[in-house]
N, C-alpha and C positions, 0 to 999 in steps of 0.2 A: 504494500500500500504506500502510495507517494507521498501520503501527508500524515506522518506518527500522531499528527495532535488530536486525528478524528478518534472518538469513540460515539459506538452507538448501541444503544441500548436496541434490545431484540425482547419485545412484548410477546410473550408465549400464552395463547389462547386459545391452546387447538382442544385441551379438553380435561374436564377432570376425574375421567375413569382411565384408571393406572393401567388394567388391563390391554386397552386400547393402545396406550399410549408404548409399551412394549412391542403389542403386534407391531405396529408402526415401525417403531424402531430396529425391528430383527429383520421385520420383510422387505418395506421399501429404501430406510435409510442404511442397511448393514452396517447395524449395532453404533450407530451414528442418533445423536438426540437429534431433534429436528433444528433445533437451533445451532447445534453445531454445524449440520448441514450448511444453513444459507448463511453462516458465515465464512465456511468454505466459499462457497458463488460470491460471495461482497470481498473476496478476498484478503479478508482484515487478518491480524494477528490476535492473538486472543487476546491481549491486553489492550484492546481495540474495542471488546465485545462486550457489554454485559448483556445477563438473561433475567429476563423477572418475569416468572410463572404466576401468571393471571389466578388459574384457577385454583390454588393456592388462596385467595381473599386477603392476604397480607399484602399493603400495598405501603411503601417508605413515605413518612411524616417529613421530608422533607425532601423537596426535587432533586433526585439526580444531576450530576453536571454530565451532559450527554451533548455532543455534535446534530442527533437527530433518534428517531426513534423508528423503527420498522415493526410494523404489526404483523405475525403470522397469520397461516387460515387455521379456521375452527369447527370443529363438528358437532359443533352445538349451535341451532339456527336464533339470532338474536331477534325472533320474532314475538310481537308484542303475545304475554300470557304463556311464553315457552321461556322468560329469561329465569336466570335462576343468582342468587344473590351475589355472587362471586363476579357476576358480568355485568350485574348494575353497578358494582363497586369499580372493575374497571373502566364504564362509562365515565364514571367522576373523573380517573385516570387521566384519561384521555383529553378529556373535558382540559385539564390542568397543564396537559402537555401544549395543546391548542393554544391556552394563556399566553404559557414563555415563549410563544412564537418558535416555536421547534421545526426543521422538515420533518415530516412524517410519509412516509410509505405505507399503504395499508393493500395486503395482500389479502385476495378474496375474503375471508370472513373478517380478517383487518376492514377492509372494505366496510363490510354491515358493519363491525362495530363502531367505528368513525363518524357512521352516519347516524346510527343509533345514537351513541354518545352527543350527539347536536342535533338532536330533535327529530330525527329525518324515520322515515317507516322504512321498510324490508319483509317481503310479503314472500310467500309459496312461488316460484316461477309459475305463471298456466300453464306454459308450453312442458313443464316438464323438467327433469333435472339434464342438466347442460354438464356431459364429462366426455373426454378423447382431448385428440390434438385437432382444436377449431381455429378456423378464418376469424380472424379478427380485422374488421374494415376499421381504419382512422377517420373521425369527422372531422377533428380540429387537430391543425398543428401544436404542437408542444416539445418543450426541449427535451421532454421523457421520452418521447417516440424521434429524436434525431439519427439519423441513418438508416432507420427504419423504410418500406415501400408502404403505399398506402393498406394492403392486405400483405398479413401476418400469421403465419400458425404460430400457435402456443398450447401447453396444456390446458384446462382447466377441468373444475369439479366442483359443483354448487348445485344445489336445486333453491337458493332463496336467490333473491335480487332485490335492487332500487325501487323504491313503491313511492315515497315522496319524500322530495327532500331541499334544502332551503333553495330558495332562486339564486345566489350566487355560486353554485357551482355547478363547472360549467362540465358537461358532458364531453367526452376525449375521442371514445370509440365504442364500437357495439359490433354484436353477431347477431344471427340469423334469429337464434334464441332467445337471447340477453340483449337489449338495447343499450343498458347500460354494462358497458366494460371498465370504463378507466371513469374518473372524474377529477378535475384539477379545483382544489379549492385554493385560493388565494396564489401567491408564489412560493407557496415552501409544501403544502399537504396534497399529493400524488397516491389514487385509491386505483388500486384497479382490480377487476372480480378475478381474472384469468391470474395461472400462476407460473411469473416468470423466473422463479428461486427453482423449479421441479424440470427433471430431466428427462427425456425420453426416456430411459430404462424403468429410471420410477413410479413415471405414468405407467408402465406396461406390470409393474408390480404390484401398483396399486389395484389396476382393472384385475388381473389374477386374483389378489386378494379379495376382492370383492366380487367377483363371479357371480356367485347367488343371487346376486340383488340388482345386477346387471336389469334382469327381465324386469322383476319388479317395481325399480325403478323408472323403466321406460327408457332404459338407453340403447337396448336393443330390443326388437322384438320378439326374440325366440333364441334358448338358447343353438340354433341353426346360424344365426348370425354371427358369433361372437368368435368364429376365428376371421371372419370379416372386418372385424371391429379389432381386434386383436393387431391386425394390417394393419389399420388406417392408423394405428398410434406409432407406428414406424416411422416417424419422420423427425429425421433431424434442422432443428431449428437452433437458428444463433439468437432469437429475438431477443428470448429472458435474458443474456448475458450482455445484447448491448442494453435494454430495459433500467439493468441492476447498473452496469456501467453508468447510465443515462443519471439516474436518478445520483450517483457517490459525484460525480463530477460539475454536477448542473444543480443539484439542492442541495446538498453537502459541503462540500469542498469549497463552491462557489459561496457558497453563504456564510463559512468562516473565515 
């Protein structure tokens, strides 16, 4: 990393059943926590990193000194009558982060919580839950999508979305499924639903792992499809790494 002075705080939100949170770690990340992962991808040194597990409810009485804050995804949907006390405490969080005027990153369920945290709704997708390696069109220029073409594969995996949320922020990019992909709130808070920390192999771990629920879900329709689907996650994409770049260089670095 070019600049020693960055450190960034990595908000871990993905969940508070320990269980899970091992599958995760044996099958997709190989025995890798997930935050050490995308500090691998941000290419920071570890004294670069801190981590503070959301679901945990313990949150520090006084703000961290942090360059910027990156919110993981979560498998807990932040939708209203489903939150559970640990995620309205990191709403306040966030809320606080927002304050100090921080960059912030929020990766897919970062995303809903960002928006939850500032008033905004997050609803059941209709069309259904959005996972593979999807097309992602750009509406709006932004220094997060520089070198990027206007369509994009990337992974992702969500079935909630943007349902309402304040008029200043401005919508980045969307899919077939999801209109809302990215959102830019001010010059420093970069949301976006799609996840560009996760890598081809791990999409194809993840989908493995999750097999069963594939149908159920509605992301394929029988399991007869799903060495079909299985293909389609084969594509190697640079996006997430110029994305991750995009953001350390252009919200980060730049605004220290």
């Amino acid at each position: 990393m070019k600049n020693k002075k960055i450190k960034i705080l990595f908000l871990d939100i993905f969940t508070d059943n320990e269980a899970l949170r091992k599958e995760i770690k044996a099958k997709v990340y190989r025995g890798k926590t997930y935050s050490e992962h995308v500090r691998g991808v941000f290419g920071l040194n570890k004294n670069q990193w801190l981590t503070l597990d959301a679901s945990k409810g313990v949150f520090p009485s006084k703000f961290l000194d942090v360059s910027a804050i990156v919110i993981g995804g979560s498998a807990k949907d932040p939708v209203k009558g489903k939150e559970r006390e640990w995620m309205r405490g990191t709403y306040r969080f966030i809320r606080e982060a927002v304050k100090k005027d921080l960059p912030i990153l929020g990766i897919c369920g970062g995303l809903q919580f960002v928006v939850r945290a500032l008033g905004g709704e997050i609803i059941y997708n209709p069309k259904g839950k959005e996972f593979g390696a999807i097309n992602v069109e750009i509406k709006k220029s932004d220094p997060l999508f520089k070198g990027l073409k206007k369509n994009f594969i990337i992974p992702s995996n969500h079935k909630c979305m943007v349902g309402k949320f304040r008029p200043d922020a401005k919508p980045l990019a969307g899919s077939k499924m999801c209109s809302v992909q990215a959102l830019a709130l001010g010059d420093k808070i970069r949301l976006v639903q799609f996840h560009p920390e996760r890598t081809r192999d791990q999409n194809l771990a993840l989908a493995k792992m999750t097999k069963d629920n594939l149908v159920k879900d509605g992301v394929i329709n029988s399991e007869k499809d799903y060495p079909e689907f299985i293909r389609s996650l084969k594509v190697n994409s640079k996006a997430g790494q110029i994305i991750i770049k995009n953001f350390l260089n252009n919200f980060v670095i730049g605004k220290n």
